[in-house]
Structure formats: C-alpha cells, structure tokens
C-alpha positions in Angstrom: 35.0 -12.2 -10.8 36.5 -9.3 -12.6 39.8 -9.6 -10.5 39.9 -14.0 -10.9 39.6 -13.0 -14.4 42.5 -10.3 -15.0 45.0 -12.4 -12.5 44.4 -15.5 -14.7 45.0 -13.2 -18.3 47.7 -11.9 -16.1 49.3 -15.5 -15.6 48.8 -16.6 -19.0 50.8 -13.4 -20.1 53.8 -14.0 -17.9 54.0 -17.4 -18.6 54.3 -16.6 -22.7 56.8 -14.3 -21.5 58.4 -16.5 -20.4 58.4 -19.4 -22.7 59.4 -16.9 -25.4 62.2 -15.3 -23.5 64.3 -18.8 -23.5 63.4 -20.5 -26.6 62.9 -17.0 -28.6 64.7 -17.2 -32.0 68.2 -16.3 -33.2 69.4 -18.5 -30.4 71.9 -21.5 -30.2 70.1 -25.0 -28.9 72.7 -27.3 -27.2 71.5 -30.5 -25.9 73.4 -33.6 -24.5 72.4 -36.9 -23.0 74.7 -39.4 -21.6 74.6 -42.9 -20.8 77.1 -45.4 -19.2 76.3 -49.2 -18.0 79.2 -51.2 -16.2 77.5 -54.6 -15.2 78.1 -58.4 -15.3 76.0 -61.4 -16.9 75.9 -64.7 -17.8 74.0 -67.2 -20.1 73.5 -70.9 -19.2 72.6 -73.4 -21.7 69.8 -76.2 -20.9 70.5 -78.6 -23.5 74.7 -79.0 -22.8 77.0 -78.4 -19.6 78.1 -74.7 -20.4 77.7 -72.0 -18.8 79.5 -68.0 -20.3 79.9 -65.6 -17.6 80.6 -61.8 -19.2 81.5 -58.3 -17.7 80.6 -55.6 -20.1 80.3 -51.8 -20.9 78.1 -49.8 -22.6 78.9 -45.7 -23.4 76.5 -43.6 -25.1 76.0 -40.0 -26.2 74.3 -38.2 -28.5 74.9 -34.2 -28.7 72.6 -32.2 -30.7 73.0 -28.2 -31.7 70.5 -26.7 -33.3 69.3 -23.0 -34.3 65.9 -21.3 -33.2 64.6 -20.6 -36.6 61.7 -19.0 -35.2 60.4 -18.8 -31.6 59.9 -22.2 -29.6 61.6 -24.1 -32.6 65.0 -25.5 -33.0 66.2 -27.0 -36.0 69.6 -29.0 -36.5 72.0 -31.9 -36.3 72.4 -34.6 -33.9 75.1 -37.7 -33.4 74.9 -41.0 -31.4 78.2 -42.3 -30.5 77.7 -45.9 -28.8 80.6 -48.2 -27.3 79.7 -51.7 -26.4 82.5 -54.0 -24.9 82.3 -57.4 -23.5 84.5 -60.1 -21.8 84.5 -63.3 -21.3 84.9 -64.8 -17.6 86.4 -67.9 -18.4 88.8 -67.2 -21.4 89.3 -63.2 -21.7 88.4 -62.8 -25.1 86.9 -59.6 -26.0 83.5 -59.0 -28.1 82.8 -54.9 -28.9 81.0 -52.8 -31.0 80.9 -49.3 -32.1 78.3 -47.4 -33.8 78.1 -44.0 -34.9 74.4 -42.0 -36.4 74.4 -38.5 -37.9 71.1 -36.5 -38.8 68.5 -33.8 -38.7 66.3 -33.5 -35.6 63.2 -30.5 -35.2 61.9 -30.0 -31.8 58.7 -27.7 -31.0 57.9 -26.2 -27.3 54.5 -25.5 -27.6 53.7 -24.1 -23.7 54.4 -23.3 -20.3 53.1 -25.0 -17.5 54.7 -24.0 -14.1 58.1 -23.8 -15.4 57.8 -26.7 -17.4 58.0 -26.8 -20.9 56.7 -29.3 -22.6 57.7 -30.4 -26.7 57.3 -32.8 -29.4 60.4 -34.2 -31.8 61.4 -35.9 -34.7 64.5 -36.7 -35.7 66.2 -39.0 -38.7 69.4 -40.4 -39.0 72.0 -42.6 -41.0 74.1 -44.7 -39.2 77.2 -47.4 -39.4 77.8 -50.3 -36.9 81.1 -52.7 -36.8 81.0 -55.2 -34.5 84.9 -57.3 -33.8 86.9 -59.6 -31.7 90.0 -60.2 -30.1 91.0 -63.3 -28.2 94.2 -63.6 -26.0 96.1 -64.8 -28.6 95.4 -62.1 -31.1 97.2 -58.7 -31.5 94.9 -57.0 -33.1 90.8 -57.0 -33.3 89.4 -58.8 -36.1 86.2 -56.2 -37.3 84.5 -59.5 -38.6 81.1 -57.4 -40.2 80.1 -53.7 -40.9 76.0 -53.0 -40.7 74.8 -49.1 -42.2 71.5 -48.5 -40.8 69.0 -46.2 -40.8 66.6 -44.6 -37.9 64.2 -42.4 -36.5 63.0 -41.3 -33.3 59.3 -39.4 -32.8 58.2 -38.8 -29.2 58.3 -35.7 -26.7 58.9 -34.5 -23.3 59.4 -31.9 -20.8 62.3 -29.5 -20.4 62.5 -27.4 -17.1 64.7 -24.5 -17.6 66.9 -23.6 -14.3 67.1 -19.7 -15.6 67.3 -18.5 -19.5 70.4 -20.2 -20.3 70.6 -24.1 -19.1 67.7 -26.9 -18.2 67.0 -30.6 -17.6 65.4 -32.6 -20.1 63.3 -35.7 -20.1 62.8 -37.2 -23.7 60.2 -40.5 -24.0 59.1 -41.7 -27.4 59.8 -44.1 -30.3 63.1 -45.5 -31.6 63.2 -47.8 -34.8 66.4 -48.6 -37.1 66.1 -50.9 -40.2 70.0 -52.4 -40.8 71.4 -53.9 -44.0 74.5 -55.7 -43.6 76.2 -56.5 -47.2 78.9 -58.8 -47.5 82.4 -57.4 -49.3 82.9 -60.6 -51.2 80.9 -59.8 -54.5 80.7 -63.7 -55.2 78.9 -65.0 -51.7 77.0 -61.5 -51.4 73.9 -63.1 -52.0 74.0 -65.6 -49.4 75.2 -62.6 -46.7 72.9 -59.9 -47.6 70.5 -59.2 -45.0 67.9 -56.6 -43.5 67.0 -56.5 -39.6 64.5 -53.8 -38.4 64.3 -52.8 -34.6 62.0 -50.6 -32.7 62.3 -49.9 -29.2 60.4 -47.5 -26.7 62.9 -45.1 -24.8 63.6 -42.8 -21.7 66.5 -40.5 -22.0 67.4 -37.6 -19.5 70.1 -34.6 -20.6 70.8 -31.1 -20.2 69.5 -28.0 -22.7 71.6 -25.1 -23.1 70.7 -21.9 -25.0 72.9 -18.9 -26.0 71.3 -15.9 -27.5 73.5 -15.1 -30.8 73.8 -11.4 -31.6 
C-alpha cells in the first residue's frame, strides 16, 4: 500500500513537472489554425424553372500570440482573416467577401492527463466584413455593403505538446457575432440600418508553439 501510494504521489509530481515546464511563464504563446474549402453547389428553385450552379472558396486563419503572464496562462491578441469567393456556373460573375476580427483572447491549462493538456478560453473581438461583385462586364468589383461586427468565442480543449516547444491543438466551444450594417447615405440610413446576431458551435484544430523568452 505504502509503495501504490508513493508511485501515485510520484506520478502526480512528474506530471506538474511537466505541465509547468511548457506553459511555465515568461514564455511566448504562438498558436495558428487554418482552414481552406474548395467545393461546388447549387440551388434549385421550386416555384420557377432556374436552377444557379456555384464553385466557391473559403480561406480562413486566425493567429494568436500571447505571453505566459504567470504559469499555465497566456494572455494576448488574436486575428481572423476570412476569404469567401464564389462563381457562377452559367454566367461567371463573381460574389466574395472578406472579413477581418482583432481582439484579446486568455487561455488557462489547468492539468495534465497523459500528455494531454487540457484548457478553457475566452476571447473577444471587433470585426469588419465587405461583401462585392463583379460580373464579366465589369472592371472592377463593386464593394456593394460594409458590416462591423462584434464576437466572442468561450469553449476549451486539449493541447498535446510533441516536446516543450510545439503541440496540436483541438479547440470546441461557442462562437456568436452580433453585426450592424449602416448605410453611408445619411438620408435613407434609416430604412438600411440593421442588426443580425449569429451563434454557431465550432471545431478547430492548429498548432501551439512556445518559446521561452530570457
């Protein structure tokens, strides 16, 4: 008994080790996740002969770099960059959007279980969107509206570091944004103002990479 008890206070000890030895403070936190869609769709509509075929693409990423202000805790900035670009089938004309978000984030690693390390997160942000189009016949793309936005994202996950310097991460948790879109011509704003709120539930995998800072 004496033994099972001394290995197990011997286990939890190397595993704080452990846990402190990667996220201990004074170190740089780099993160970076990565997304790209290149697919094909198309809408049919019951009530009239018509049917759209699109091909589009979708590029996200969102860096983050943050500071360990104390052990198991970085705190910093983060940005989204999303590129959303779509074509019609029939006609070529082009449909895209581009948004860009900017914010604090906090993130807490709170254990170590077999190499796992496990977190919670918050983050907040302020964002703009601008959506255009371009047809064959156009030169240029005509940025048609401009949303600002605001979000934030609570949730956790695991990171599993590969040795003291660079690990996979696995993020799932709650996304919401609340836009406003305001139209520029002061007499008509009124019948163009709006508000549109969004939440989704998300997955995201990326990469975690810590430098010690002397």
């Amino acid at each position: 008994m004496k033994k099972f008890t001394i290995l197990t206070l011997l286990i939890l000890m190397a595993s704080w080790l452990n846990l402190k030895a990667q996220t201990e403070k004074n170190k740089l936190w780099i993160a970076g996740g990565f997304r790209i869609e290149l697919n094909q769709g198309g809408e049919n509509y019951k009530t009239a002969d018509y049917e759209d075929k699109y091909s589009y693409m979708d590029i996200d990423f969102q860096p983050k770099i943050g500071y360990t202000v104390i052990d198991n805790m970085p705190i910093g900035l983060f940005m989204d960059c999303d590129f959303y670009r779509e074509m019609a089938k029939d006609d070529n004309d082009k449909y895209m959007e581009r948004a860009f978000t900017i914010g604090p984030f906090i993130r807490y690693y709170f254990a170590d279980v077999v190499g796992l390390k496990p977190y919670g997160e918050a983050m907040f942000g302020f964002g703009v969107d601008r959506g255009g189009y371009k047809s064959e016949d156009m030169d240029e793309w005509d940025l048609y509206y401009k949303e600002g936005y605001i979000t934030f994202r609570i949730g956790g996950g695991l990171t599993y570091f590969f040795n003291d310097y660079i690990g996979a991460d696995l993020f799932l948790g709650f996304n919401h944004y609340a836009y406003t879109d305001k139209n520029e011509e002061e007499d008509n704003r009124s019948d163009w103002d709006y508000k549109d709120v969004y939440n989704e539930f998300l997955m995201q995998v990326g990469v975690v990479v810590m430098l010690p800072l002397k």
